[in-house]
N, C-alpha and C positions, 0 to 999 in steps of 0.2 A: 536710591540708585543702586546700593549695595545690594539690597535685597531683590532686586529686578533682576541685578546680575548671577545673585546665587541660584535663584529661578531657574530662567533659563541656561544655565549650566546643567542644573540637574537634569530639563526635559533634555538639551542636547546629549547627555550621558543616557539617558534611558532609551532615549531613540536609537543610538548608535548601539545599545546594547541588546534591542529588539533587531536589528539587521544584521549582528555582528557572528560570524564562523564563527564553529570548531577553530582551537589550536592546530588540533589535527586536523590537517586539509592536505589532501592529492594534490602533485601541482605537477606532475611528470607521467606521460603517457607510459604504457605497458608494451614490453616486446611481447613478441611470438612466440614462448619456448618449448609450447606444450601444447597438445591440443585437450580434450574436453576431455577424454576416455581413458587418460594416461593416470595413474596414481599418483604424481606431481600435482595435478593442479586437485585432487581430489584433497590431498596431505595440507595444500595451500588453505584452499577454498576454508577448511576447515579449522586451521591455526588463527588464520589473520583475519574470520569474520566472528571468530567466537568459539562458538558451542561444537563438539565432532561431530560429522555424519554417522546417523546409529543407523543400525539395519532394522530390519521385521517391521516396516511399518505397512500403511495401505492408506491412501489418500483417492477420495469418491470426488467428482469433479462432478460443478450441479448450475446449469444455464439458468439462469431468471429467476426472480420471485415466487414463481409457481412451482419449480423444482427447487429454488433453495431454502426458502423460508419453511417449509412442514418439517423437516427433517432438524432443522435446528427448536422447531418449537415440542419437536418429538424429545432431542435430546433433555430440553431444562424439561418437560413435564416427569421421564423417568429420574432427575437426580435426584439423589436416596440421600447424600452428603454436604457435597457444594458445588455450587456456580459462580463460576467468576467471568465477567463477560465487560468487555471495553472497547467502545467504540467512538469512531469522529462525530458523524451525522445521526442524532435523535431528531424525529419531530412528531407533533400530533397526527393523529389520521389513526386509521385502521389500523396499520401495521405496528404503530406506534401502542397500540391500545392491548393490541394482541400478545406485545412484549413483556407490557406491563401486568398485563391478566395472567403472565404464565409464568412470569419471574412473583411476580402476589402470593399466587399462588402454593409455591414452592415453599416461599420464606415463610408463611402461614403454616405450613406443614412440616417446619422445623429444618428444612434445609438449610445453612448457611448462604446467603447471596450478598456476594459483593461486586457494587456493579461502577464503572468509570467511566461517565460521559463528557466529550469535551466541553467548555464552556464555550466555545463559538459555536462548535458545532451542534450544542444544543438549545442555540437560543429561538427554533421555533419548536420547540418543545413547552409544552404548555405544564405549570406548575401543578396541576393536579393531576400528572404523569408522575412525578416524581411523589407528589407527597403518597400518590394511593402505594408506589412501592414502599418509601420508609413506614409510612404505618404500617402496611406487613410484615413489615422485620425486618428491610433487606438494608444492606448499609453502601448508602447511593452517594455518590462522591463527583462532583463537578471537577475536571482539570484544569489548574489555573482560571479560574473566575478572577472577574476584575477586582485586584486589593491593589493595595499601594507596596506591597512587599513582592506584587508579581509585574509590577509592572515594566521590570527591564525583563521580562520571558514573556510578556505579552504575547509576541508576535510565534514564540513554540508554542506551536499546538500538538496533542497527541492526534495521531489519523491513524493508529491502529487499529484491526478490528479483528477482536480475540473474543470466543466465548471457548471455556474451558468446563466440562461439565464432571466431578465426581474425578477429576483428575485423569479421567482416562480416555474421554472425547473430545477433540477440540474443532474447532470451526476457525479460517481467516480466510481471507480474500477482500474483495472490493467492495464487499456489498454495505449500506449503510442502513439504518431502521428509519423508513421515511416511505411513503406509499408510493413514490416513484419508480422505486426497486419493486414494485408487487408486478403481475402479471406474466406476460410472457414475450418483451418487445417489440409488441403488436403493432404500437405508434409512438406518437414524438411523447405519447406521456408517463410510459411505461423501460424505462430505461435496461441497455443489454447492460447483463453482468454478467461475474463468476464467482461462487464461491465455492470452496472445500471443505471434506469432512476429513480428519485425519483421527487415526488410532494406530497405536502401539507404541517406542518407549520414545519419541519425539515428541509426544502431548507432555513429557515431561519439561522438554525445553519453553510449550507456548506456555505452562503452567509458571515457569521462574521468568517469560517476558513479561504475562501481566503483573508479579509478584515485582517485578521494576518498576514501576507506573504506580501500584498502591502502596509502595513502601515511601514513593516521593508526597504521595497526596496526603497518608494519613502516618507514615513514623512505624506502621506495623508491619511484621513478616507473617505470612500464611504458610507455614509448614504442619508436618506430620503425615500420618498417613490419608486422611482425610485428600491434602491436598497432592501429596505426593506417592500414591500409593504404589504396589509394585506391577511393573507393564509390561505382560507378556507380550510375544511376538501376536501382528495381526495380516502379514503379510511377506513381502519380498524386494517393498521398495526398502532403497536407504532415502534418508531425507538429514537435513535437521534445518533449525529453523531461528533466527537469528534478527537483534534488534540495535537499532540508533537511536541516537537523541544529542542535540547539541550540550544538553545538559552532563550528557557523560563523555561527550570529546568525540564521537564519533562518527566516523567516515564510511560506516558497514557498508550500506547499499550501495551509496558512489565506487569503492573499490571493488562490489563484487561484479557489478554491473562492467566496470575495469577489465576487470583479471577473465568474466566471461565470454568477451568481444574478444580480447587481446587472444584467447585457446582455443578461440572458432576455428574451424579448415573450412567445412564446409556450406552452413545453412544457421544465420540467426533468422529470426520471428520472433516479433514483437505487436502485444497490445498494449498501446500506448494512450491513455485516455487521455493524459497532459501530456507533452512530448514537446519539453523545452531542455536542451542538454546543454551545459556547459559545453566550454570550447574543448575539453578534454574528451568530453564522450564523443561528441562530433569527431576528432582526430582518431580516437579509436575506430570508430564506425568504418573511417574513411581507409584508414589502414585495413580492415579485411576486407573492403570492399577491392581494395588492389591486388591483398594475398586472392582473389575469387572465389571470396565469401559472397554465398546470393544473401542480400540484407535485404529485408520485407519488414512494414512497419504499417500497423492499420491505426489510424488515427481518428477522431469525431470528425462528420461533417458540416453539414448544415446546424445540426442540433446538436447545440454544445451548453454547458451552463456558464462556461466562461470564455466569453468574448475576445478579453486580452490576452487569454490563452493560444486563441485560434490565428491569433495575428501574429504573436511572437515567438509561436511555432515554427510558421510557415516563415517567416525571414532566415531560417535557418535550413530550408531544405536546401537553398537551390547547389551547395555543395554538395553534398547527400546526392542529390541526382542526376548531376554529370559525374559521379563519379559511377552511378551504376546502379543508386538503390530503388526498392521499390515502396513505392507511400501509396496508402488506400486509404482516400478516408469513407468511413461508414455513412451508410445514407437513410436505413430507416429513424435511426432514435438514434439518443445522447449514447455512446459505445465506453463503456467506463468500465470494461477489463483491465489488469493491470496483468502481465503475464511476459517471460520468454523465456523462448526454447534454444539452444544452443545444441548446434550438431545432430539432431535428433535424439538428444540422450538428457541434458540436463534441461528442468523446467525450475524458471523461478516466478512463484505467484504471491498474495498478500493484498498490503495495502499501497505500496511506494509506487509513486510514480516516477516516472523517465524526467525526471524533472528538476531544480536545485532547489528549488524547496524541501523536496523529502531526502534529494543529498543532505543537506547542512540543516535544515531550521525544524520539522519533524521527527517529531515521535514514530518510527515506522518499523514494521514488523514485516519478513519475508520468510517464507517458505522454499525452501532449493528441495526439489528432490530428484536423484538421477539412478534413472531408469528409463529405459526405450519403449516399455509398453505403453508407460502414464505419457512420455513425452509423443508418440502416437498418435494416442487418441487428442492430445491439445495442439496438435500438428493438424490430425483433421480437425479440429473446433476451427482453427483459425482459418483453415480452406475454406470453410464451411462461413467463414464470416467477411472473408474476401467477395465472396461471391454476391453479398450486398452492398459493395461498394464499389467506390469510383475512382479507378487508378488516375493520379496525379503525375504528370510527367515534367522536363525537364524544360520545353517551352510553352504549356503551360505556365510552369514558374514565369518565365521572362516576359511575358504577356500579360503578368497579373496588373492591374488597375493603378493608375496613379495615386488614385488615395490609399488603396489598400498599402503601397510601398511607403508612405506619408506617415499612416498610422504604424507603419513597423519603427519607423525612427522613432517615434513618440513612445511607444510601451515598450523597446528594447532594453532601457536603461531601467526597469523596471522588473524583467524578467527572473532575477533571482526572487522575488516576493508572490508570483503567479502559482 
């Protein structure tokens, strides 16, 4: 009986300790003090999410598989030094094979590669993925794979996705290595994305986020010049770029996603590919939708990869749309941009989603850059991706299906884990 009881004490303590916050948690909405342009919230932005905003950079914005993926297989084929590259989603296919033949190849050529896939997210990755890169040389590292010593972080997963090339090109956004990202979002099989290419001295920042993530997995620091070498200007945006983890206490994305609603005046946009917010982010929302912030939020439609996402979503619009905002969900393919633009000046893109997952229990990495040309042109992206979808209104809401409302009570109390 004794031992029955220490049992299930333990699995009760590992459970609670797989769903359990940050110490650090927001629990108090943001006033109004500042808007997006002022050097306050720039001074802010930059103290209380981390790393400063540096100047000279230049960050290339790239739709779909067919414009994002050559350009990163371009960057690992020219590195001379090292590659460091870490992502959620591996799996077998083409694109999977393409990763693997060009990070092989690399390490065979004496490049340094070290590479960080997650352990959920690579379980359809097929082992003779991984073993063709370690016999090349590259040093290939699972995050939290299932032991008994991870088993109260089970439920952290890393969802970054950083490749860092010779220290002075880096890549993040949404995209994952999985042939659904290939193409150009033709149909439901070809999935829309975004990812970035960034250079100048911010690739120093994505260089010490993955240097976070492989000093937890393997005990080692990657420094010198190799990895940190020195980064001329490559442009005229400022950016920097900044990471969470429940493992370090942190609140990054939740507070900035905070503090960027709360210094709106006049126009948030948002691609939300999960789009489940706390009660907080909702409060914020609803507060600039009053100060006559237009709020615009493009979310999946029909074609979602998760179900329980799309239900305990939508339980949450129906404030959101009497209060005034505007929800589109996308209609040709699954829409898994992660991205907003604040006033026309700040963008923030990566891996995080609008969601308490990548608040509290994710590994997630974000990219802020503020500038009004970049913020622009992802002003028209998101025009551009309105225009495939089906604005969602406010009796709409009230007219949704009695099961639909049935299934939102079922998977609401479930919403932080989606």
């Amino acid at each position: 009986m004794i031992a029955i009881t220490v049992v299930l004490t333990v699995l009760a303590v590992t459970l609670l300790a797989n769903f359990s916050r940050s110490e650090k948690a927001v629990e108090h909405t943001l006033a109004h003090q500042y808007t997006v342009h002022e050097p306050q919230f720039r001074r802010e932005m930059g103290v209380m999410l981390g790393p400063s905003i540096t100047g000279g950079n230049h960050v290339d914005a790239y739709d779909n598989g067919d414009e994002i993926f050559p350009p990163m297989l371009e960057a690992i084929a020219a590195a001379e030094k090292t590659i460091n590259f870490e992502t959620y989603i591996y799996w077998s296919g083409d694109v999977g094979q393409q990763f693997a033949d060009a990070l092989s190849e690399r390490a065979r050529a004496g490049v340094r590669v070290n590479v960080i896939i997650d352990w959920v997210g690579g379980m359809k990755m097929e082992n003779a993925l991984l073993d063709q890169m370690v016999d090349a040389g590259a040093h290939v590292e699972l995050y939290r794979p299932l032991r008994w010593y991870n088993l109260g972080r089970l439920n952290h997963r890393t969802h970054r996705k950083l490749l860092i090339v010779d220290g002075a090109v880096g890549f993040t956004g949404g995209v994952g290595i999985a042939d659904v990202w290939s193409g150009h979002a033709e149909d439901p099989d070809h999935w829309r994305d975004m990812h970035f290419r960034v250079r100048g001295p911010v690739v120093a920042q994505m260089q010490a986020a993955f240097n976070d993530n492989w000093i937890k997995v393997t005990g080692e620091v990657l420094n010198g010049e190799d990895y940190f070498p020195p980064l001329q200007r490559a442009g005229d945006m400022d950016a920097h770029l900044f990471i969470s983890s429940p493992s370090g206490g942190g609140e990054s994305m939740h507070l900035m996603y905070l503090m960027a609603i709360a210094a709106s005046r006049r126009t948030i946009d948002m691609h939300a590919s999960y789009f489940v917010p706390d009660e907080l982010a909702v409060q914020a929302l609803r507060s600039a939708l009053r100060r006559g912030v237009r709020v615009r939020v493009l979310v999946p439609g029909e074609h979602i990869d998760s179900e329980t996402v799309r239900i305990a979503s939508k339980r949450l619009w129906g404030e959101l749309l009497r209060e005034g905002a505007e929800i589109y969900e996308y209609e040709p393919t699954m829409m898994h941009v992660k991205s907003m633009i604040a006033d026309g000046y700040m963008v923030s893109v990566g891996s995080t989603n609008f969601d308490m997952r990548s608040f509290s229990l994710n590994d997630e990495a974000s990219l802020n850059v503020y500038d009004e040309a970049f913020a622009a042109h992802m002003t028209a992206v998101f025009e551009e991706d309105i225009r495939h979808a089906k604005k969602y209104d406010h009796q709409m809401w009230l007219e949704r299906p009695w099961k639909e409302k049935f299934m939102e009570s079922v998977v609401m109390p479930l919403r932080s884990q989606l």
